[in-house]
C-alpha positions as CSV (number, residue, x, y, z in Angstrom):
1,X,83.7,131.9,207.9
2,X,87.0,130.3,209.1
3,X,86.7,126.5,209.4
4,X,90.1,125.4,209.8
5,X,90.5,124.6,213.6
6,X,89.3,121.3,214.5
7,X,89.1,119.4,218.1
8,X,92.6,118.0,219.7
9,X,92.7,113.8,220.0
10,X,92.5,112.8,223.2
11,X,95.6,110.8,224.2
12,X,94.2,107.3,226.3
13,X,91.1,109.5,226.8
14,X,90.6,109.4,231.1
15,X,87.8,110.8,232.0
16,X,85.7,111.0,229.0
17,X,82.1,108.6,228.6
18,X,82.6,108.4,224.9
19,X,84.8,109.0,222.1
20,X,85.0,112.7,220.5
21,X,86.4,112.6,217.2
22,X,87.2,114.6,214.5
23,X,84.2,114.7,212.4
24,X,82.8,117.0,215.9
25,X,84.5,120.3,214.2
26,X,83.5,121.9,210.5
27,X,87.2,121.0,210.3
28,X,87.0,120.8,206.3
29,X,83.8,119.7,203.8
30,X,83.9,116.6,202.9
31,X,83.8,115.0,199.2
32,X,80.7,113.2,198.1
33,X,78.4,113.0,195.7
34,X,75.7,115.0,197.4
35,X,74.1,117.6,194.6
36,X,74.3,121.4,195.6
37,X,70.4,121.6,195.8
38,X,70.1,119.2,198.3
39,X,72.6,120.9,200.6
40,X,71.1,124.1,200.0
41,X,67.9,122.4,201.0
42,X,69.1,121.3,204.3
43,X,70.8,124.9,204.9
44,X,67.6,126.1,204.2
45,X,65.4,123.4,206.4
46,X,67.3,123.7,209.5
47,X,65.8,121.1,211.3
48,X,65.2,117.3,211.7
49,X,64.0,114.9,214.1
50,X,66.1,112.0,214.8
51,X,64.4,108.8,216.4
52,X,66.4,106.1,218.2
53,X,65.1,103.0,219.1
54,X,66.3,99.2,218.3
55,X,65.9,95.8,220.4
56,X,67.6,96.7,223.4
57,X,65.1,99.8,224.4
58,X,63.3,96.7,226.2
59,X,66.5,97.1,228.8
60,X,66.8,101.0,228.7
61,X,70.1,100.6,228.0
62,X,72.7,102.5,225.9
63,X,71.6,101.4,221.9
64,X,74.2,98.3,220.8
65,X,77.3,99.5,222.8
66,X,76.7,96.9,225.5
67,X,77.4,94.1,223.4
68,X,81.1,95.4,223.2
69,X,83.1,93.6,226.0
70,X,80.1,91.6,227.0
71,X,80.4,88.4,227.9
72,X,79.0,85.0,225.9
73,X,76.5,84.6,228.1
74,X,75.3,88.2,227.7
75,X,75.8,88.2,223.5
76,X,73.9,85.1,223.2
77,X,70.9,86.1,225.5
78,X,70.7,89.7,223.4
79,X,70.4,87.8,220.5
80,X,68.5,84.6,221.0
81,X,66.0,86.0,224.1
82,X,65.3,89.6,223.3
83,X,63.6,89.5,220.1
84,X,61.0,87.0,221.9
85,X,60.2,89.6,223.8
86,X,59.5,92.6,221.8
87,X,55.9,94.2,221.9
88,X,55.7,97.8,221.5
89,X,52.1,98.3,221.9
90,X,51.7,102.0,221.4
91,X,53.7,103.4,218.3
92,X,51.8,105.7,216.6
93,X,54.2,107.5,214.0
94,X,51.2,109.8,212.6
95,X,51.3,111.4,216.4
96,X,55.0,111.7,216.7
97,X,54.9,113.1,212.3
98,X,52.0,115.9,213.7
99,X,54.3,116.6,216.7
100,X,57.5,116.9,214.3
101,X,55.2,119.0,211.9
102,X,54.1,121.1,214.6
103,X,57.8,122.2,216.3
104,X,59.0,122.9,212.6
105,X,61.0,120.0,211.8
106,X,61.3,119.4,208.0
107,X,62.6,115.9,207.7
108,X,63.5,113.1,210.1
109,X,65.6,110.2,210.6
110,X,64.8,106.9,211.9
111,X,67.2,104.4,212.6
112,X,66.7,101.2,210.4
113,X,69.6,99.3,211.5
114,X,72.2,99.9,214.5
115,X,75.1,98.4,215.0
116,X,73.7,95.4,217.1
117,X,72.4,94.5,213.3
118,X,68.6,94.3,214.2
119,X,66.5,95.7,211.1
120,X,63.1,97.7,211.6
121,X,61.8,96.6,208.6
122,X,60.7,93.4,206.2
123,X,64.1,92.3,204.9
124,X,65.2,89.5,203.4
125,X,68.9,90.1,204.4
126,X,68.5,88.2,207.4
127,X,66.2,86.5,210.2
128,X,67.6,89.4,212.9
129,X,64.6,91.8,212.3
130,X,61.0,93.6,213.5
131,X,59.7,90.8,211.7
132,X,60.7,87.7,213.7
133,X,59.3,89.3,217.2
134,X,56.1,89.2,218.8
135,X,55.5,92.6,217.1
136,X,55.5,91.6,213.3
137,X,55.4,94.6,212.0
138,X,57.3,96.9,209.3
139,X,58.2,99.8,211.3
140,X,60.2,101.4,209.0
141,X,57.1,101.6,206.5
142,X,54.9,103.0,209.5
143,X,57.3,105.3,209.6
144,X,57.8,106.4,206.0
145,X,54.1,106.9,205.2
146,X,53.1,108.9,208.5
147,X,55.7,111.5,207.8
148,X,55.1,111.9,204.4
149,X,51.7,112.6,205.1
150,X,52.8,115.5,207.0
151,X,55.0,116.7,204.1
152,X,58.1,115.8,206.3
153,X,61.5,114.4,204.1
154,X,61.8,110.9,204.9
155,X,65.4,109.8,206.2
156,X,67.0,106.8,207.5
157,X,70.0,105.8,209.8
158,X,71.9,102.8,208.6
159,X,75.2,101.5,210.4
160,X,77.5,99.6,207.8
161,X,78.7,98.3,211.1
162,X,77.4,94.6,211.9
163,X,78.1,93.2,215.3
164,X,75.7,89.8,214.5
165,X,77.5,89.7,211.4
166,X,80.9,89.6,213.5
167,X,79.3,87.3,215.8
168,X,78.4,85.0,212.6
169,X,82.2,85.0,211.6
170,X,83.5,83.9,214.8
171,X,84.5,87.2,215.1
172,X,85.4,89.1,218.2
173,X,81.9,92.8,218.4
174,X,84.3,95.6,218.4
175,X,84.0,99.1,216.2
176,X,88.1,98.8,216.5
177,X,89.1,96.2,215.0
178,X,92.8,95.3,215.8
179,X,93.4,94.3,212.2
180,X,92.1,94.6,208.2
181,X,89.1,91.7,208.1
182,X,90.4,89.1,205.5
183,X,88.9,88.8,202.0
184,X,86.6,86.3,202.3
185,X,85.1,88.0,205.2
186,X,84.7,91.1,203.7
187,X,83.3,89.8,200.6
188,X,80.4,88.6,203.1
189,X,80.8,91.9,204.6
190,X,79.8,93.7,201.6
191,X,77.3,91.2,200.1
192,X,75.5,91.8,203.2
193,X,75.3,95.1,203.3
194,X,75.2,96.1,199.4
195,X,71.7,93.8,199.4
196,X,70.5,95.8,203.3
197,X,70.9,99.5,201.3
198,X,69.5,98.2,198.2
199,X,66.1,97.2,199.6
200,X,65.9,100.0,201.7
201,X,66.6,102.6,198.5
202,X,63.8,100.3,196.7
203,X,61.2,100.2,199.6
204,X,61.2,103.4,201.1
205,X,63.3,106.0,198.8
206,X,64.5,108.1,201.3
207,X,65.4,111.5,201.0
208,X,68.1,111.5,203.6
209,X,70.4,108.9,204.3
210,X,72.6,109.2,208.0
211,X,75.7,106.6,208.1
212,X,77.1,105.7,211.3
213,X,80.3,104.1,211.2
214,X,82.2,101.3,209.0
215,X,84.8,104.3,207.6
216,X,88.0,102.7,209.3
217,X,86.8,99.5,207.9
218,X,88.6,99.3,204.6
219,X,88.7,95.9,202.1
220,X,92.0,95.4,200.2
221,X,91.0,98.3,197.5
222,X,90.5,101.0,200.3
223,X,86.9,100.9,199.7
224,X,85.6,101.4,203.8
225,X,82.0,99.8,204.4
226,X,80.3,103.3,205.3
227,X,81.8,104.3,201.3
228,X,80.3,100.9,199.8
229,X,76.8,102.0,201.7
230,X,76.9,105.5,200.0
231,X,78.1,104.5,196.6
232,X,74.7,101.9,196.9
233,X,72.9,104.5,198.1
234,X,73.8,107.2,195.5
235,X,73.9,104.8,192.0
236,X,70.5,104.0,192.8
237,X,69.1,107.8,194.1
238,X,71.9,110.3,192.9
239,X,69.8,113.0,194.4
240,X,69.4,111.5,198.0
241,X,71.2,113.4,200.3
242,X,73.7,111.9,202.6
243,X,74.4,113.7,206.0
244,X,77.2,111.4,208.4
245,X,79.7,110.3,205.9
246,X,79.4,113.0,203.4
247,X,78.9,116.5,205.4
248,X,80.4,117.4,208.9
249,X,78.2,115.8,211.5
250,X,79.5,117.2,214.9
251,X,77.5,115.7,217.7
252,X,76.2,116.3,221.3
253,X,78.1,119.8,220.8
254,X,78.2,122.3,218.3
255,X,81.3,123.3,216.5
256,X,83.0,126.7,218.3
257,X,83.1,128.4,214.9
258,X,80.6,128.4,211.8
259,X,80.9,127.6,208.3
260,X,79.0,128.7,204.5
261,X,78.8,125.4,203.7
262,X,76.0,123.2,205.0
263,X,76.7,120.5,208.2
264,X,74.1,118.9,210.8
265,X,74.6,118.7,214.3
266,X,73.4,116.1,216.0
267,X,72.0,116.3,220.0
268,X,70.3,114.5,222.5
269,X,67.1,115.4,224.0
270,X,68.3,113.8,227.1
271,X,71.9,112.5,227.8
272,X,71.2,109.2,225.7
273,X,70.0,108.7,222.4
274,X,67.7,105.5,222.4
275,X,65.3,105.9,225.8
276,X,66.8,105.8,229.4
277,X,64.4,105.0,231.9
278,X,65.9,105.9,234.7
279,X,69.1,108.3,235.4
280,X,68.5,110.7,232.8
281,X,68.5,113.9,232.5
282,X,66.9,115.8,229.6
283,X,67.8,119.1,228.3
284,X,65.2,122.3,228.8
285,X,63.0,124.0,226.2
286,X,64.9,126.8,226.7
287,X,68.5,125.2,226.1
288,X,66.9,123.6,222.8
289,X,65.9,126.5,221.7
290,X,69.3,128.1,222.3
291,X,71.0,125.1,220.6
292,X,68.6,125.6,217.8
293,X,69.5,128.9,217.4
294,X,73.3,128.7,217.6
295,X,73.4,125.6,214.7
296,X,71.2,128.3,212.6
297,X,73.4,131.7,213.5
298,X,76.9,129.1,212.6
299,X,75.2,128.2,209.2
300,X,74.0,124.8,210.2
301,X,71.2,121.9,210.7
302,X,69.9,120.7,213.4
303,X,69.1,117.1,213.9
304,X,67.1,116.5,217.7
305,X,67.0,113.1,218.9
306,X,63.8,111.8,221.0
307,X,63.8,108.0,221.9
308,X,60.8,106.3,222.4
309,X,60.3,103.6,225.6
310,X,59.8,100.2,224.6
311,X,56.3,100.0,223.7
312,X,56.7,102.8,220.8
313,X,55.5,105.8,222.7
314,X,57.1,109.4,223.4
315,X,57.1,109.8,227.5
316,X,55.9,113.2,229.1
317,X,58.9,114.7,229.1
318,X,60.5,114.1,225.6
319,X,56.6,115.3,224.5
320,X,56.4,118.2,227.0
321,X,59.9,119.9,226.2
322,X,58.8,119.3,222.1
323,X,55.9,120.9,222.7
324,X,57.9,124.0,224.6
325,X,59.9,124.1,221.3
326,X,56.9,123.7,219.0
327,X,55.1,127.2,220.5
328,X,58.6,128.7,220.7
329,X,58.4,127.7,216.5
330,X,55.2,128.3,215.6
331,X,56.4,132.5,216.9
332,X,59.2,132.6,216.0
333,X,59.9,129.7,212.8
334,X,60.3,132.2,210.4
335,X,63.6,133.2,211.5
336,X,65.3,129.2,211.9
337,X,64.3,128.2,208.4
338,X,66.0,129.7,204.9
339,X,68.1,131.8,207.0
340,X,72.2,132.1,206.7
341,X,74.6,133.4,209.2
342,X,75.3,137.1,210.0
343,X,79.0,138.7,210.0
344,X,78.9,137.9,213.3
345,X,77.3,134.8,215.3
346,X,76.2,136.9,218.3
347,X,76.2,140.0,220.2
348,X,76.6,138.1,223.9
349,X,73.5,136.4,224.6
350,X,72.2,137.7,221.6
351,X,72.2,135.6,218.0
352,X,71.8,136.7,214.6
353,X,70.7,134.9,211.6
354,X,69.9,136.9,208.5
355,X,67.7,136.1,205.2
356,X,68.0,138.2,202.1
357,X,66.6,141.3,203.6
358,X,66.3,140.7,207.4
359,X,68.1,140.1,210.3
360,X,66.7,138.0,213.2
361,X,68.1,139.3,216.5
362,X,67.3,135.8,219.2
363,X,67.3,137.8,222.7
364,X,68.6,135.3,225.2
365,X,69.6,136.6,228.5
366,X,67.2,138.6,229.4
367,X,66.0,136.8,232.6
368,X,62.5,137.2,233.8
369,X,61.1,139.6,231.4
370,X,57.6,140.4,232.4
371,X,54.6,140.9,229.9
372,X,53.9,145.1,229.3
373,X,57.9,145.7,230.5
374,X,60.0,147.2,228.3
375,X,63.6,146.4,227.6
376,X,66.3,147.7,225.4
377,X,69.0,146.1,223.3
378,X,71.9,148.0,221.6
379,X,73.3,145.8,218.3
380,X,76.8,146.7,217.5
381,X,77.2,144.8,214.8
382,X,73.9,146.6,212.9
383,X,73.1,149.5,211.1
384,X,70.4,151.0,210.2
385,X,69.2,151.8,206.3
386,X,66.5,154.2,204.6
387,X,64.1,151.3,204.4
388,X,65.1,149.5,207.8
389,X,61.8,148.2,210.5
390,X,61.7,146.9,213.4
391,X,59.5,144.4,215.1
392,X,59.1,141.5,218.0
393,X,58.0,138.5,216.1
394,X,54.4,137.4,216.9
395,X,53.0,140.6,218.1
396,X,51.0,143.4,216.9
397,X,52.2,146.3,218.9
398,X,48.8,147.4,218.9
399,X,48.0,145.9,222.5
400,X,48.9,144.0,225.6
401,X,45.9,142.6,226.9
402,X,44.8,143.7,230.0
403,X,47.3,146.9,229.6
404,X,45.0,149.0,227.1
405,X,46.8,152.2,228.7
406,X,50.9,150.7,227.6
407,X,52.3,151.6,224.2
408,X,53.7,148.2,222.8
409,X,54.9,149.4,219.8
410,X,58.9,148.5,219.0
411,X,61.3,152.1,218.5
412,X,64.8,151.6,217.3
413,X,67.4,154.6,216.4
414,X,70.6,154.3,214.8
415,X,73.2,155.5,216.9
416,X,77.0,156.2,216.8
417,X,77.9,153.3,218.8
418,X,75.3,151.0,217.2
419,X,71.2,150.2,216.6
420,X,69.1,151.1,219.5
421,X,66.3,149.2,220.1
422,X,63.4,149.3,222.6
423,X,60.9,146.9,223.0
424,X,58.0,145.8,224.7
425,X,56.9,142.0,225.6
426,X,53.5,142.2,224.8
427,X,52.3,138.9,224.1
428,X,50.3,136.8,227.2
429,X,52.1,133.4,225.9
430,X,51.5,131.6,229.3
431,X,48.9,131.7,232.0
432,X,49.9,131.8,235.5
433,X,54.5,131.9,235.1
434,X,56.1,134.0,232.8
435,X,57.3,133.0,229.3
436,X,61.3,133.1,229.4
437,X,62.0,132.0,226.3
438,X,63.6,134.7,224.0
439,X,61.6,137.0,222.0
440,X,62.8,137.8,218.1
441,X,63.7,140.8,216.7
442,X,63.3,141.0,213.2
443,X,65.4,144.1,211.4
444,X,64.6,144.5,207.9
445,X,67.3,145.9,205.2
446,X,70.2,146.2,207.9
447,X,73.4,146.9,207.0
448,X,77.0,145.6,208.4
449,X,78.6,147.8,210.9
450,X,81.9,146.7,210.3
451,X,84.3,143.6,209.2
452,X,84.8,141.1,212.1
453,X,88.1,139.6,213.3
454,X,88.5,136.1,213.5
455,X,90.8,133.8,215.8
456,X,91.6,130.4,216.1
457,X,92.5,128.1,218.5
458,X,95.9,126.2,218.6
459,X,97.3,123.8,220.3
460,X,97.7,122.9,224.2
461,X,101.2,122.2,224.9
462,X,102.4,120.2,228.4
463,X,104.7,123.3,230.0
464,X,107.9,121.7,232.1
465,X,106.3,123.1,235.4
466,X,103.8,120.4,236.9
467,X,100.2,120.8,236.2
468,X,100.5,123.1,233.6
469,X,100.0,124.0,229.4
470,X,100.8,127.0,227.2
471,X,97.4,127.3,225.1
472,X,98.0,129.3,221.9
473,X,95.8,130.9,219.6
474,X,96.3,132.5,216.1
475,X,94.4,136.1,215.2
476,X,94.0,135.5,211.4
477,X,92.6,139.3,211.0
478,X,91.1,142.2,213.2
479,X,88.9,143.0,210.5
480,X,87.6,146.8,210.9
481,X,89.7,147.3,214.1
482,X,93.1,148.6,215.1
483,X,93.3,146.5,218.7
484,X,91.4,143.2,221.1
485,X,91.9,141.8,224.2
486,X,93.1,138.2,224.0
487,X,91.5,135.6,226.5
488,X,90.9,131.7,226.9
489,X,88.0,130.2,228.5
490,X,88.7,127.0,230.0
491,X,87.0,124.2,232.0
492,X,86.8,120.3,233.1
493,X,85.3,118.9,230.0
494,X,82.0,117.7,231.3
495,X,81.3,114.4,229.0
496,X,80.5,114.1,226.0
497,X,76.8,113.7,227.1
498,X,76.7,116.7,228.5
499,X,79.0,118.8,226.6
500,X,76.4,121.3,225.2
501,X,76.0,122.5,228.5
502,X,77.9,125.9,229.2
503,X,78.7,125.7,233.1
504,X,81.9,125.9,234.5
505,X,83.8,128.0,232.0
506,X,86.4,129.9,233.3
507,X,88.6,133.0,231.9
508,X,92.6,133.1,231.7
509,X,93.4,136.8,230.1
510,X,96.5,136.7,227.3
511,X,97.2,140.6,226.8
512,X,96.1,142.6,223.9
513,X,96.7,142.0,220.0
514,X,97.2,145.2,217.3
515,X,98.1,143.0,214.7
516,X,97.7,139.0,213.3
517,X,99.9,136.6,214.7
518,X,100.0,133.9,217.3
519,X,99.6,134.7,221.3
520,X,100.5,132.3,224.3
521,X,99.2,131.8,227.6
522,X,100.2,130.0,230.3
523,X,97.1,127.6,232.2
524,X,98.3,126.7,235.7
525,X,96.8,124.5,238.9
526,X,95.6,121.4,236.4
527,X,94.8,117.9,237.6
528,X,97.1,115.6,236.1
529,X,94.5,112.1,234.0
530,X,91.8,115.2,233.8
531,X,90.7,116.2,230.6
532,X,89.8,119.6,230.0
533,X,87.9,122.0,227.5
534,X,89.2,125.6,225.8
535,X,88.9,127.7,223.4
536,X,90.0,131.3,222.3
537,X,89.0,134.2,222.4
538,X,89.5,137.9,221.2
539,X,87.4,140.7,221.6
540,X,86.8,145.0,221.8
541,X,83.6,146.9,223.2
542,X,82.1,146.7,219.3
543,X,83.1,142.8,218.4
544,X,83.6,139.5,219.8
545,X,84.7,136.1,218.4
546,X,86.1,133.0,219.5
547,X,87.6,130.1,218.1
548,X,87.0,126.0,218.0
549,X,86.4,124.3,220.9
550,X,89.8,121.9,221.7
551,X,90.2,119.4,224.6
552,X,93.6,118.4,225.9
553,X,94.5,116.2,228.7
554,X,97.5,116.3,231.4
């Protein structure tokens, strides 16, 4: 698959909660040391749990980025008051390792020091930890053994970024530093750091390793501080495999095109990552599951964030929607984990994910789909072999209960203008509402219909005329066909919190292509400070495909 578009900087950035960077696009992979079996083991896992929590979950506040800006007053109270005050009474990692177990996540990630610099487990690095609270306890050991118990890789989150350390060096806490840190303080920099990573490799040896940060923060050889934390990490465990830093890590929204290689999204259950008390909003089973299921069908992993409240504990919701995704898994798991992408993504609201001889066929979109009705899908992109079966995952065919007299078994037919198939949901999933989350096809020894095109997204360029861009796109090949429409769908980009929702999109046409080359169109009626969302897209009545997803402001 084509990886080379990647998102637009944003210039002064109005508009937008938090920073989007680069490393949100499968712009390029990214050298490391990480050994091709461990990256075929995460294409292959497909999911992870991330877990967020630190000092500050006592104030439900955003994780470390309050310090930034804050006043003295407010740095030294974080530091000196908060730790007297942390009692989680209720973790209980071997509940949230059966939970993680349960919904089909294969390794998880805990974060063992943010940026604020306070460490979850028994170090002697520094007095800033789990251990000097009212609490006392290695959590970070908690956490390693309960996991591993349930057979689920062990991974950590580490920041190479300090902000106590900062503080320490009568330094102003900033992750933008206006200039290079001199020598001396870098040295201490380093030493710090070098000894943090080297007792976590000899305490917990974990199998995953998530950096966050300290790669503009170079010393006078070039070396950054997220490098010096890898090269520790990897010297001491060359077959630990590092995520952020070393693979493409887009987060709160998933790259606009897929890649062969392997890369880990990383979302929110709600529109924070370490626990929000109030003012939050938390994402639905059924938009995890499509989430899921889009990171799979683009070829990556993804890594799902919960944040526990201050006392350790998973509220109702965070547990309810897991559990949603954990009977949606225990259906349908088969066709999330080991599987690759298809030629295409998806068919509409239809995604594909294939392993050696299947094809997994996720049926969003299909609205209130009653138990014992029948509905029919036509796959365009499929054809049928000799050997080719197909069923709903989950169900027999033999029965719907209650319905003795219906005929639940799945019939497909292979038909000029693609696969026909008809199926029946004919499992009783819930008592009392319907179950809307998707049902799976699974089509065994399928065969390509045809080579897809591909198109990227270009630039947004300011047009002379007021409130207005010429977006651009480049169609690299139309594969098997002889024409497309051309289209952008555009919108006010909605936050980076909530960027992996898909309202608002709206359509500007661009003509029709019958050979590669760039196309234009002109956007009109913008807001001048607003930032806004687009992408590209080209498309027949057999294929469609669309390119990265760029932002651009006026």
């Amino acid at each position: 698959m084509n990886t080379k578009s990647h998102l637009l900087p944003i210039p002064g950035r109005p508009n937008v909660d938090e920073s989007v960077t680069a490393d949100n696009t499968l712009a390029a992979e990214k050298p490391s040391r990480n050994r091709k079996e461990a990256l075929e083991w995460l294409q292959d896992a497909g999911m992870g749990l991330f877990i967020h929590w630190s000092l500050d979950v006592q104030l439900g506040c955003v994780i470390s980025h309050t310090l930034v800006g804050a006043s003295e007053d407010y740095v030294r109270r974080f530091y000196e008051e908060l730790p007297k005050t942390l009692r989680p009474r209720r973790w209980d990692f071997d509940h949230l390792a059966e939970l993680a177990r349960l919904a089909g996540f294969q390794y998880a990630v805990l974060t063992s020091k943010h940026h604020n610099g306070f460490c979850l487990w028994d170090t002697e690095t520094t007095d800033f930890s789990i251990m000097n609270t009212p609490y006392g306890q290695d959590l970070v050991q908690q956490y390693t053994d309960a996991f591993r118990r349930q057979g689920i890789k062990v991974g950590l989150y580490f920041s190479p970024e300090d902000f106590r350390f900062l503080r320490s060096q009568g330094l102003p806490i900033t992750r933008t530093p206006a200039a290079p840190y001199e020598k001396p303080v870098m040295e201490k920099y380093k030493a710090l750091l070098s000894a943090q990573m080297a007792e976590l490799m000899a305490k917990y040896d974990p199998d995953v390793l998530f950096f966050d940060g300290g790669e503009t923060m170079p010393d006078e050889n070039g070396l950054t501080l997220q490098q010096l934390c890898m090269d520790v990490a990897w010297d001491m465990k060359p077959k630990v495999l590092i995520t952020r830093g070393a693979i493409p890590t887009p987060e709160q929204q998933l790259p606009g095109v897929g890649a062969d290689f392997a890369w880990e999204g990383c979302v929110t259950l709600g529109t924070a990552w370490q626990y929000q008390p109030t003012n939050e909003r938390y994402k639905t089973g059924l938009h995890l599951i499509r989430l899921l299921t889009e990171t799979r069908a683009k070829g990556g992993s993804l890594l799902l964030n919960i944040g526990p409240d201050a006392d350790g504990e998973l509220c109702r919701e965070q547990e309810g929607i897991l559990r949603e995704l954990a009977l949606w898994h225990f259906i349908n798991g088969e066709a999330v984990h080991g599987t690759r992408p298809w030629v295409i993504t998806n068919e509409g609201e239809t995604w594909l994910l294939r392993k050696s001889d299947a094809l997994y066929a996720v049926l969003f979109g299909m609205g209130e789909w009653d138990r014992g009705q029948r509905r029919e899908v036509l796959l365009k992109s499929v054809r049928a072999s000799e050997k080719t079966v197909v069923e709903v995952l989950g169900q027999s065919g033999a029965e719907t209960e209650y319905r003795p007299d219906l005929d639940a078994r799945t019939y497909w037919e292979q038909r000029e203008d693609g696969l026909f198939i008809s199926a029946m949901h004919a499992q009783r999933i819930y008592c009392g509402v319907q179950w809307r989350n998707p049902l799976v096809l699974k089509i065994t020894n399928p065969i390509p219909a045809f080579s897809p095109m591909l198109v990227q997204t270009a630039k947004a360029v300011p047009n002379e005329q007021e409130g207005a861009v010429t977006l651009s796109a480049e169609i690299e090949t139309l594969g098997s066909f002889d024409k497309a429409a051309l289209w952008f769908e555009w919108r006010e980009y909605p936050g980076f919190a909530l960027s992996s929702y898909e309202e608002g999109w709206q359509r500007l046409d661009a003509g029709e292509a019958t050979a590669p080359g760039l196309c234009c169109a002109a956007l009109t009626g913008l807001k001048k400070g607003v930032t806004y969302q687009f992408r590209a897209a080209a498309g027949n009545d057999q294929n469609e495909m669309k390119g990265e997803l760029m932002l651009f402001t006026l």
